[in-house]
C-alpha positions in Angstrom: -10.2 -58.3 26.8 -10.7 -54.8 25.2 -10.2 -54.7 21.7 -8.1 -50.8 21.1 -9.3 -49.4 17.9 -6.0 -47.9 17.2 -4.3 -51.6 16.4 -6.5 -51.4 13.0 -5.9 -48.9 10.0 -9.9 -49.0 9.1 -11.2 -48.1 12.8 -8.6 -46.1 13.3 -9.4 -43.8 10.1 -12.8 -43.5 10.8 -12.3 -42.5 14.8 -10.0 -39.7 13.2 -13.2 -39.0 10.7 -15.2 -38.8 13.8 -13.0 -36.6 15.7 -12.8 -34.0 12.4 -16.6 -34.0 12.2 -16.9 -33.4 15.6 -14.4 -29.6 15.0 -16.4 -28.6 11.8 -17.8 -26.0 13.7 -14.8 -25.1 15.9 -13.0 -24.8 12.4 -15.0 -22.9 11.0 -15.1 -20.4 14.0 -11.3 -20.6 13.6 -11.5 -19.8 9.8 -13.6 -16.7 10.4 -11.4 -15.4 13.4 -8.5 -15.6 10.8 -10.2 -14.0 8.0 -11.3 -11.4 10.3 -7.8 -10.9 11.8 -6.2 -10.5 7.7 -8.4 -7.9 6.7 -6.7 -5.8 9.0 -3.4 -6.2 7.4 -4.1 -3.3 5.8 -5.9 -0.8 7.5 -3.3 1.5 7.5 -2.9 1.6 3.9 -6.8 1.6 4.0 -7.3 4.8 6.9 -4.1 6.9 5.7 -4.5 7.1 1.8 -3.6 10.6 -0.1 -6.0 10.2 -3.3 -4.3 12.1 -6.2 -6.8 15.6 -6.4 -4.9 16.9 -8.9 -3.0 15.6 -12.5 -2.0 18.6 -14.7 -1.6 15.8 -17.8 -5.4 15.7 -17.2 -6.1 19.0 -17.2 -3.5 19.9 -20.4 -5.7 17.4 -22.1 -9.0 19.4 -22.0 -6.8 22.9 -22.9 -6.7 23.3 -26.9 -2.8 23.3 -27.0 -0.2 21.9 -24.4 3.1 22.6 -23.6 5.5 19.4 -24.5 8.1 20.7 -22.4 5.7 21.7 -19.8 6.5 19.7 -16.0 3.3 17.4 -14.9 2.3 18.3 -11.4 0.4 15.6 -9.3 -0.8 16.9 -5.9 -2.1 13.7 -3.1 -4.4 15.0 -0.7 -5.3 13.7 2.6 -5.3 14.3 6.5 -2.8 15.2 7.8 -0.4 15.3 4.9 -0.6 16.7 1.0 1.8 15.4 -1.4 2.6 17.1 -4.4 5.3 16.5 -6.9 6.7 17.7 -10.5 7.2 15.6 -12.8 10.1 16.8 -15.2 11.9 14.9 -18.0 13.5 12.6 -16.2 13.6 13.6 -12.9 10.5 13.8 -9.7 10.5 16.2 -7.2 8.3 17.2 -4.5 7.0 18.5 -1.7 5.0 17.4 1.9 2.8 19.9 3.1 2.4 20.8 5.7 6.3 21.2 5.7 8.8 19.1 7.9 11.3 16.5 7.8 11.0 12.8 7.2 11.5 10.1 5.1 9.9 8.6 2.1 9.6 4.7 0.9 9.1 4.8 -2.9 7.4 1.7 -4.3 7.2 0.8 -7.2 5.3 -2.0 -9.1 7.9 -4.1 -9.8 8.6 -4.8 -6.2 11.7 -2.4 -5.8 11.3 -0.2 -3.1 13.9 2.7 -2.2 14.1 5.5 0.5 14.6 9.1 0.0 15.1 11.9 3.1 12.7 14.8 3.2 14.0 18.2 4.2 13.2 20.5 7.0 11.0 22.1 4.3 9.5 19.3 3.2 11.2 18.9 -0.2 12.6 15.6 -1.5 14.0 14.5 -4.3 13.8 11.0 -6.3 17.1 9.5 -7.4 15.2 8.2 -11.1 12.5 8.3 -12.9 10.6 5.5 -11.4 9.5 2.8 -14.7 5.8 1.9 -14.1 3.8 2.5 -11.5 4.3 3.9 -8.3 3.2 4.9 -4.6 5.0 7.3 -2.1 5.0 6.5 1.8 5.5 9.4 3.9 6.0 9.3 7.3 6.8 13.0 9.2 6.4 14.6 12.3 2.9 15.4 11.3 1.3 12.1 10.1 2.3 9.6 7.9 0.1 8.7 4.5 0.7 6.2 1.4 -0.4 7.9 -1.8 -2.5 6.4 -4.3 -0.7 4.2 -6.7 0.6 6.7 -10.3 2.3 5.8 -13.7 4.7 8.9 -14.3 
């Protein structure tokens, strides 16, 4: 009579040791398939990005004497879109270039995100002064881009 291996804990451990061993390399196959497959989670953050090209806060700096009340201007520049907004007390407005309709998902550091309508021309407005940092995703017509991430 055959003895089964499965009717003891011990033999039955060390078949399940052997069958592991056995999918080292299938695993790790597996585990570089996966890895593979998450760095694309963000390739279109990664291929649409609108670096910030120009700060006016930066370039008040290197002037002798500033404006206090002067807006700050932040312009995002990629293909196909531009962003550029004015930063005023406590409001943001802006603009998409090349002009069109479409929407806008504000994120903010924190976690909140919110969405704001673009106009035919391109102009938008943001409901608040965003508190910490934040990124605009645009989506028109034209393209769509995610701007690089600001503190206002």
């Amino acid at each position: 009579m055959t003895q089964h291996r499965w009717d003891d804990d011990d033999r039955l451990l060390e078949d399940l040791a052997a069958a592991l061993r056995a999918t080292e390399p299938l695993a790790q196959t597996i585990a570089e398939h996966a890895e593979g497959a998450l760095s694309w989670r963000t390739i279109d953050d990664d291929l649409l990005r609108a670096g910030l090209t120009f700060d006016s806060s930066l370039a008040a700096a290197a002037e002798v004497r500033a404006e206090s009340d002067a807006a700050r201007v932040l312009v995002f520049t990629s293909t196909p879109l531009s962003v550029e907004l004015e930063v005023l007390h406590s409001e943001v407005v802006g603009q998409i270039l090349p002009a069109g309709a479409g929407e806008i998902r504000v994120e903010t550091s924190d976690g909140t995100t919110y969405d704001v309508v673009v106009d035919e021309s391109g102009f938008f407005e943001l409901p608040a002064l965003p508190a910490g940092s934040m990124r605009l995703r645009c989506d028109t017509a034209t393209g769509r881009v995610v701007t690089d991430w600001v503190q206002l």
